[in-house]
C-alpha positions in Angstrom: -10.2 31.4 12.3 -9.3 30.0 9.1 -11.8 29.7 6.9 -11.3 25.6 6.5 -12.1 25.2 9.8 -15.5 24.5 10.5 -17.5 24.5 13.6 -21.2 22.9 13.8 -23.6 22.4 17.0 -21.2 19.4 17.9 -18.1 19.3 16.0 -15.0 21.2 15.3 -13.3 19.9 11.8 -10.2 21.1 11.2 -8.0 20.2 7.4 -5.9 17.5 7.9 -2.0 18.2 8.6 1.3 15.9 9.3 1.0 16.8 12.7 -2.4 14.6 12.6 -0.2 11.2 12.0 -0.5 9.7 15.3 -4.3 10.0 16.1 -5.1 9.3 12.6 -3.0 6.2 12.2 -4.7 4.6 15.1 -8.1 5.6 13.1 -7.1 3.5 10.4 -5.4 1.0 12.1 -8.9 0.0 13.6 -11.0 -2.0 11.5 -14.4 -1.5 12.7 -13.7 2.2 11.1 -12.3 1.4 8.2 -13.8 -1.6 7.0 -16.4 0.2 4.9 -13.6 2.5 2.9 -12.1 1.4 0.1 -8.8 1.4 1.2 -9.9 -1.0 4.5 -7.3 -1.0 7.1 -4.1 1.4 6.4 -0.6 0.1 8.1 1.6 2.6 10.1 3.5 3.8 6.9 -0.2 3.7 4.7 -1.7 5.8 7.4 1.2 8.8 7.7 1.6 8.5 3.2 -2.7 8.8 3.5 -1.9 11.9 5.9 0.5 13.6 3.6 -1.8 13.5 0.6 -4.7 14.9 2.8 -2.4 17.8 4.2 -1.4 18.2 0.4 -4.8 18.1 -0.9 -5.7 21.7 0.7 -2.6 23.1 -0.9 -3.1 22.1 -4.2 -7.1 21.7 -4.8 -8.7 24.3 -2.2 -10.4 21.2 -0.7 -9.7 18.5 1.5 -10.1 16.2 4.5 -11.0 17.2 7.8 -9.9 15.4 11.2 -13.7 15.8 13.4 -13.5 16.0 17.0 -16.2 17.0 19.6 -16.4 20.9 20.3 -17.3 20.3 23.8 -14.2 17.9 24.8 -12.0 18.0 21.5 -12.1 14.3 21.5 -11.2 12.6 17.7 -14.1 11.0 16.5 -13.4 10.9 13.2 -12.5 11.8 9.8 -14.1 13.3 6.5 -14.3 15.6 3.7 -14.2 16.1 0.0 -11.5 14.3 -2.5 -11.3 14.2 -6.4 -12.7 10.7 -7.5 -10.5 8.5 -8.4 -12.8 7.4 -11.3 -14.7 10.0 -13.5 -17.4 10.2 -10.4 -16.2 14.4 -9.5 -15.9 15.7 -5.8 -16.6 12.9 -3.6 -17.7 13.2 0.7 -16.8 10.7 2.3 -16.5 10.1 6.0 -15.7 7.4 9.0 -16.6 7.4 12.8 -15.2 5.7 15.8 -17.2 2.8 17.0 -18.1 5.1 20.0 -19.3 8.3 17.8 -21.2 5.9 15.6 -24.9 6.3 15.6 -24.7 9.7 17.2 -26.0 11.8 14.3 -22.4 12.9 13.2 -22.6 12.3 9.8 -25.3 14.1 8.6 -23.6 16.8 10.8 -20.5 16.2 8.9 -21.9 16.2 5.6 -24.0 19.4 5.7 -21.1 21.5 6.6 -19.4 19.8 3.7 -21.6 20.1 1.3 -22.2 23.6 2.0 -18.3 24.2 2.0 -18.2 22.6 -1.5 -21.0 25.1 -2.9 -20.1 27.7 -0.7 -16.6 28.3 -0.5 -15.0 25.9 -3.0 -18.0 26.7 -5.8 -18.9 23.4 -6.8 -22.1 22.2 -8.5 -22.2 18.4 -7.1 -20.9 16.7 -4.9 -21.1 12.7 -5.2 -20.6 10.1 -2.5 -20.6 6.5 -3.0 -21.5 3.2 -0.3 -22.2 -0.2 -0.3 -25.4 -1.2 -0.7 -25.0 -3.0 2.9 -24.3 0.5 4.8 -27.5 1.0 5.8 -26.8 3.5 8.1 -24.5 5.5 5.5 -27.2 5.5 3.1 -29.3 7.4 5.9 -26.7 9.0 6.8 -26.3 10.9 3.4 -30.0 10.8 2.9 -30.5 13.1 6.1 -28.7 16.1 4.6 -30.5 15.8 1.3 -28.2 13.5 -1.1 -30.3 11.5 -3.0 -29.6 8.2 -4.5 -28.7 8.3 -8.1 -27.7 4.3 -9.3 -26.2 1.3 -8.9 -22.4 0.6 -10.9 -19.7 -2.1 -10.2 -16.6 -0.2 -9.0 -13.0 -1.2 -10.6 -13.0 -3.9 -8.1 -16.2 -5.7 -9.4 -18.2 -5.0 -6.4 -21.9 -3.2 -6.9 -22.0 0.3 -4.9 -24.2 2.8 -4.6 -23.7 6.8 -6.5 -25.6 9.5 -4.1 -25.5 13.5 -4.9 -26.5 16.6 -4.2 -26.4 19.6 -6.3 -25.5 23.1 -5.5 -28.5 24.7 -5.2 -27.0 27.9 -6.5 -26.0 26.2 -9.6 -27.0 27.0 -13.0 -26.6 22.6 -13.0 -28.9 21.7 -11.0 -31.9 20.2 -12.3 -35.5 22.2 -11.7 -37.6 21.6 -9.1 
């Protein structure tokens, strides 16, 4: 198996290709998904240029986006991974769940096998993630799998958000215990 594929107790995530395009752009078509990205809602033509740069993404930087579906009946329920901040933030996790997979304990699933991805196999020493402060349940989510709330900033488009990290254990970076 390819060594970007990653299999937890529930979920099989898989890097992002072109031949995703159809499942993903009803994904981001759907707004109870997306509303808490910063991109919101993608159109047909958003969603497959958004697909291109994920595929690209694992060619270029070693990294990317996985599509997560359910080992047990390969249902999509949902999308994550690892991108380059568009700011000066670093490596950043982010994730987003069907309406049906929400609340299931997925992304703490998600992110551990990210995170250890990123210090494992990519070799980074932090990984970031940022929210709005009303995603309670992405706070938690992140929280669960040991990212810890750094601060508060205003992103470029003037609304607060949260920064949460974790540090590679492994790294000569990471703060003592």
């Amino acid at each position: 198996m390819d060594r970007r594929t990653l299999l937890t107790d529930r979920l099989r995530l898989v890097p992002i290709s072109r031949g995703d395009a159809e499942r993903l752009a009803v994904l981001h078509a759907d707004a109870r998904v997306m509303s808490l990205l910063r991109h919101g809602v993608l159109t047909r033509a958003q969603s497959d240029a958004r697909v291109a740069d994920y595929a690209a993404e694992w060619q270029a930087l070693g990294f990317g986006s996985w599509t997560a579906s359910e080992r047990e009946t390969g249902r999509l329920v949902g999308l994550g991974g690892l991108r380059m901040h568009e700011g000066d933030l670093g490596i950043a996790l982010r994730a987003a769940f069907t309406p049906e997979a929400q609340g299931k304990g997925y992304g703490p699933e998600l992110g551990r096998a990210a995170a250890r991805f990123a210090f494992e196999v990519v070799g980074l020493d932090r990984v970031v993630a940022i929210t709005r402060p009303d995603n309670i349940a992405g706070q938690r989510s992140l929280e669960k799998f040991g990212m810890r709330r750094e601060r508060e900033f205003v992103g470029d488009s003037g609304r607060v958000l949260l920064l949460y990290a974790i540090d590679n254990p492994k790294s000569r970076l990471s703060p003592p215990e």
